[in-house]
BAVONU-752716 format. One record per residue (C-alpha): residue number from 1; residue in three letters; x, y, z. Coordinates in steps of 0.001 Angstrom, whole numbers. Layout:
BEGIN
    i   aa       px       py       pz
  NUM  ALA        X        Y        Z
...
REM end
This chain:
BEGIN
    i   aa       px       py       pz
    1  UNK     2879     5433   -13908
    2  UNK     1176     7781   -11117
    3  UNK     -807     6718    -7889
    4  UNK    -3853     5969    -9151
    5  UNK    -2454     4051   -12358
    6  UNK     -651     1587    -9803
    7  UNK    -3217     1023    -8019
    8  UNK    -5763      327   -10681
    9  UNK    -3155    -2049   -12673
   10  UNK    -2489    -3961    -9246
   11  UNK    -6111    -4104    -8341
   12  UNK    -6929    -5607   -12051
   13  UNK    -4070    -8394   -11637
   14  UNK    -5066    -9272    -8199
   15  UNK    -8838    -9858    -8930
   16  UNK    -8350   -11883   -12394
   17  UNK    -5237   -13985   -11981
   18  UNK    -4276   -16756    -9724
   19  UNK    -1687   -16947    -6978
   20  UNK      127   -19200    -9174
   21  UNK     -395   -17125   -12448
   22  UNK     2126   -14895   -11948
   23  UNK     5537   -15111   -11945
   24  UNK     6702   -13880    -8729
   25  UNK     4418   -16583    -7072
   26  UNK     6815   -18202    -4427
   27  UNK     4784   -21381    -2459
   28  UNK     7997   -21100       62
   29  UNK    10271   -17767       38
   30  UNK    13319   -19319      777
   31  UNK    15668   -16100      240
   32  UNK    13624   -13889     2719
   33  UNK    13198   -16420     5291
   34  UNK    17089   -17032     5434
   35  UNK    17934   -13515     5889
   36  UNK    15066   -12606     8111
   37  UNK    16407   -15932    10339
   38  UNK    20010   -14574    10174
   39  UNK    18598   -11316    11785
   40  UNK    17486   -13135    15103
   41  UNK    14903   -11092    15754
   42  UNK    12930   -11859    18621
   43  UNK     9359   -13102    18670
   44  UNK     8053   -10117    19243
   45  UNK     9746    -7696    17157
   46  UNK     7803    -5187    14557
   47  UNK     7802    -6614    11026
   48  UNK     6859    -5272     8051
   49  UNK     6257    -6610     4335
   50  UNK     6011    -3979     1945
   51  UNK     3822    -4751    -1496
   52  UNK     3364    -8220      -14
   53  UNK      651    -8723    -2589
   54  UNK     -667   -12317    -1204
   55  UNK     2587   -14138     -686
   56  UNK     3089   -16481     1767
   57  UNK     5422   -14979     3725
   58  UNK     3261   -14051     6513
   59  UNK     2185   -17705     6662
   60  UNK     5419   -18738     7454
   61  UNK     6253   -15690     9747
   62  UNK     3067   -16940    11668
   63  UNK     4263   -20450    12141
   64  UNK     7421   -19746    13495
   65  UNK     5357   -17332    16322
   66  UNK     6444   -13626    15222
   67  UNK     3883   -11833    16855
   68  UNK     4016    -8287    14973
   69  UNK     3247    -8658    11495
   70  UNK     2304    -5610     9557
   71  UNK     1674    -6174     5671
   72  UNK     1353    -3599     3577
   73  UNK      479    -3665     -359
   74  UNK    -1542     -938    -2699
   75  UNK    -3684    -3662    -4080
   76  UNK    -7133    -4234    -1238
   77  UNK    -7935    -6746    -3574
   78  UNK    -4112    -8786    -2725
   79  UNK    -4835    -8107     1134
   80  UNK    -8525    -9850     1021
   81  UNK    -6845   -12767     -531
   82  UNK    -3839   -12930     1554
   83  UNK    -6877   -12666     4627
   84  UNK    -9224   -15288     3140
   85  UNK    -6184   -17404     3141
   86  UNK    -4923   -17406     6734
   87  UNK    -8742   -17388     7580
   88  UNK    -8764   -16554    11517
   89  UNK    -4985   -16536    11693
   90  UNK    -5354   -13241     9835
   91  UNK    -6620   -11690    12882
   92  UNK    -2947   -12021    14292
   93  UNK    -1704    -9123    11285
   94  UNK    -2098    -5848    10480
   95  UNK    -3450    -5199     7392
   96  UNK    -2682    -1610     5327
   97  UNK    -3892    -1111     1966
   98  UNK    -1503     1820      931
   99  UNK     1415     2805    -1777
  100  UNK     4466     2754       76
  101  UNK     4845     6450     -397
  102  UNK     1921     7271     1227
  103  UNK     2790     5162     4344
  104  UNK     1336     7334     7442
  105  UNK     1994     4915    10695
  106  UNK     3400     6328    13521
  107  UNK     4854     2764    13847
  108  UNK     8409     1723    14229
  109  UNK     9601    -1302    12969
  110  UNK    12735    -3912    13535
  111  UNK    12231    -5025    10430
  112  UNK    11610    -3773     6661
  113  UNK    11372    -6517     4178
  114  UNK    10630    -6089      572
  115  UNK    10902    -8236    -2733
  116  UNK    10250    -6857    -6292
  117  UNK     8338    -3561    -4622
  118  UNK    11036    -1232    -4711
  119  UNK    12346    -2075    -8299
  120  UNK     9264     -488    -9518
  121  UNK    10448     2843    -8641
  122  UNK    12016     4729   -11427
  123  UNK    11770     8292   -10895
  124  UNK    14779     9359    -8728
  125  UNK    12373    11819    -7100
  126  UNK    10558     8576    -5571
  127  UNK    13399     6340    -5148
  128  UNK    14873     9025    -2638
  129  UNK    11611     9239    -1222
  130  UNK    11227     5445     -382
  131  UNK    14431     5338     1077
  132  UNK    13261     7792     3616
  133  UNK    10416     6544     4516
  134  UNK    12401     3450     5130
  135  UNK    14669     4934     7247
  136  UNK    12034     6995     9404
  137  UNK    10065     3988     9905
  138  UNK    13184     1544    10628
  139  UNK    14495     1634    14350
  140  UNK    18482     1882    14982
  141  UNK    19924     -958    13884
  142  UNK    16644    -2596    12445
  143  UNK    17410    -4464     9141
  144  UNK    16032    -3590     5616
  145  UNK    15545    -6848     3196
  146  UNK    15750    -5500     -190
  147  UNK    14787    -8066    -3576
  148  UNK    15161    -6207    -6878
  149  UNK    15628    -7483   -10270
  150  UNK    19716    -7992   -10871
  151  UNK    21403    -6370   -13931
  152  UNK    21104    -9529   -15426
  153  UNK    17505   -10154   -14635
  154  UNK    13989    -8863   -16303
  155  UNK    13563    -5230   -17628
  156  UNK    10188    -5846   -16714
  157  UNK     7439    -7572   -14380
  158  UNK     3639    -7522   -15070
  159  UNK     4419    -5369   -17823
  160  UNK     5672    -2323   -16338
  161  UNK     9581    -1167   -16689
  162  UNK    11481    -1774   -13711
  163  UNK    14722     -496   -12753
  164  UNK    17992    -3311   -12215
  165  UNK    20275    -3414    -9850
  166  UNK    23503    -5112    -8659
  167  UNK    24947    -4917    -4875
  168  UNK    27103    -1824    -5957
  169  UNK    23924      114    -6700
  170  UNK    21771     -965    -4264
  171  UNK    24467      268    -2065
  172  UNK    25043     3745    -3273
  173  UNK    21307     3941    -3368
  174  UNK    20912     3486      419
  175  UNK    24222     4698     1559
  176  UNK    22782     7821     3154
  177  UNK    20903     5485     6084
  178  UNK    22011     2318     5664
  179  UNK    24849     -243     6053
  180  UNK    25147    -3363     3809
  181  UNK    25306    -6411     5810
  182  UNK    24861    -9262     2988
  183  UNK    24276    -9965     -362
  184  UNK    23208   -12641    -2493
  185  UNK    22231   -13352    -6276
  186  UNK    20258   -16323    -6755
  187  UNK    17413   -17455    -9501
  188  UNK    13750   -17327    -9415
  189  UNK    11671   -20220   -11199
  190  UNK     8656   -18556   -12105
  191  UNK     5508   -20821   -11877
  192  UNK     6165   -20917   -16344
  193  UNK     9602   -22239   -15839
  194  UNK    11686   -19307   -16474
  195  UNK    14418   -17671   -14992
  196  UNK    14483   -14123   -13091
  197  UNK    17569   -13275   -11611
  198  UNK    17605   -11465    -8193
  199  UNK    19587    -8820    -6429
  200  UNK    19144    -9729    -2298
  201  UNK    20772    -6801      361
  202  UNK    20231    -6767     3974
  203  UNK    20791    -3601     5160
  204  UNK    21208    -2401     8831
  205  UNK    19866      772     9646
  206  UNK    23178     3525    10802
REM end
C-alpha cells in the first residue's frame, strides 16, 4: 500500500465509522499510560503520539498537565475529531496531519509513543526508515513506546496485513539506536469482544 493508498483508506475509516467501531478503540489506554508514568517525564517535556488517530490519549496526557503534546496521524479527518473532542483544550496540542515517513519538524522530542502505527510497516525499506526518523527526532535518552501486534496476535487490522512481533524482534529491529528498557504482553478487548494480543517495548534512546 503506497502514500496516497494509506491515506485515502484512513481518511474513509475515519469519516464513516465511530470511535467505538473499531477495534483498537481504547476509552482508557491503560498500557501507554503505565509506561509513559514509569518514564517520569516532567510536565513539560516534548511528547509525541504517532498515528494517534482520535484516541484518548491526549485527553488523559492533558489532565495530568503535560504541556507539550504533539499528535501526529495521516488521517485530517482523525485529527478534526480528536479536536472537536477536546473542544478548546485542543488549543493546548499540536496538531500534524502527516505519514510518519514524511515527518519534517525540526522538533525534538522526550518522548515517542506509538500503538498499532508501526506494525503497518512491511517493507524493510520503510521499517528502517521509521526507525530513523525515530531516532533523529528522539533526544538522548528520550524513550520510544512501541505497541505492535504479538506473534500470537492478528495478521491483520482494518483489513490491511500487518507485520507481528515478539520482544526478540522488536529488539533486533531497533538495536541500531535503541536500548530495551521493558516489555510486556497483555490483551486487547476490542469494542466486539475479541481478543488482540499485544507486543509493548519501551525503548531508551543510546
Amino acid at each position: 500500500m503506497n502514500l496516497e493508498e494509506r491515506k485515502n483508506h484512513w481518511q474513509q475509516i475515519f469519516a464513516t465509522k465511530n470511535i467505538d467501531e473499531v477495534s483498537w478503540y481504547q476509552p482508557k489506554p491503560e498500557a501507554s499510560l503505565a509506561l509513559i508514568a514509569e518514564a517520569k517525564l516532567a510536565k513539560d517535556a516534548e511528547i509525541i503520539d504517532i498515528g494517534a488517530g482520535d484516541s484518548f490519549l491526549v485527553d488523559f496526557l492533558i489532565a495530568e498537565n503535560y504541556q507539550n503534546i504533539t499528535v501526529l496521524d495521516i488521517s485530517g479527518n482523525a485529527i478534526e475529531r480528536a479536536k472537536k473532542r477536546l473542544s478548546e483544550k485542543a488549543k493546548n496540542v499540536h496538531w500534524v496531519v502527516s505519514d510518519v515517513l514524511k515527518l519534517t519538524t525540526s522538533k525534538t522530542f522526550d518522548l515517542w509513543h506509538d500503538r498499532a502505527m508501526f506494525h503497518f510497516l512491511t517493507n524493510k525499506e520503510e521499517i528502517k526508515q521509521y526507525v530513523q526518523i525515530a531516532a533523529k527526532h528522539l533526544n538522548p535518552g528520550g524513550r520510544l513506546i512501541l505497541g505492535t501486534f504479538s506473534k500470537e496476535g492478528p495478521t491483520k487490522c482494518s483489513g490491511i496485513p500487518i507485520k507481528q512481533y515478539d520482544v526478540e524482534a522488536l529488539k533486533e529491529t531497533f538495536s541500531d539506536e535503541f536500548i530495551v528498557e521493558k516489555s510486556v504482553n497483555l490483551n486487547h478487548t476490542t469494542p466486539f469482544k475479541t481478543q488482540q494480543n499485544f507486543t509493548f517495548v519501551s525503548f531508551i534512546k543510546k
